[in-house]
C-alpha positions, 0 to 999 in steps of 0.5 A: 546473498543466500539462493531464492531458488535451490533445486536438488536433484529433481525428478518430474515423471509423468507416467514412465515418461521423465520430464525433468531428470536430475536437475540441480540449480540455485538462484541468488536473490535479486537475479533475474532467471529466465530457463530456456530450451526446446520444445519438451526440455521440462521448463514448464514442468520446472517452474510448475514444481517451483510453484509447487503446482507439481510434486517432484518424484525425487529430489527437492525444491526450496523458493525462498527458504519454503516448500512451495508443495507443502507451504504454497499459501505462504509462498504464492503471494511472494512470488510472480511467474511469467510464461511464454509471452506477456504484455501490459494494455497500451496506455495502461498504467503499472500501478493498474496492470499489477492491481 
């Protein structure tokens, strides 16, 4: 099975500050992936640049073969991100919580 996520070498700065440095990974298609680590570890700014919500200063990143920068409206509707916590209403439905 080919990776669903590749990221090569990303760099994220805001300002002179580095968020995200150097960071390389793959995620195969099918496995669940959760990225863990303190407070200002560069998580959210990982999956925001996943999302292509971010643009990386240097490096790439690839979700399931697209840019999600330069090709975010082909992607956006493939993919689902959850952050920190989420939770379906008591007695609602799967069907009804994902409409």
């Amino acid at each position: 099975m080919s990776a669903a996520l590749e990221i090569n070498n990303l760099v994220v700065r805001y300002g002179t500050t580095e968020a995200v440095s150097g960071l390389s990974l793959d995620c195969e298609g099918g496995a669940v992936t959760a990225i863990v680590g303190p407070n200002g570890a560069g998580k959210t700014t990982t999956v925001e640049t996943c999302e292509g919500y971010r643009s990386p200063h240097s490096g790439t990143v690839s979700v399931l073969g697209l840019d999600p920068v330069k090709q975010a409206t082909q992607l956006h509707p493939r993919i689902g991100v959850m952050l920190q916590s989420g939770g379906v209403p008591s007695g609602a439905k799967a069907a009804e919580t994902l409409a």
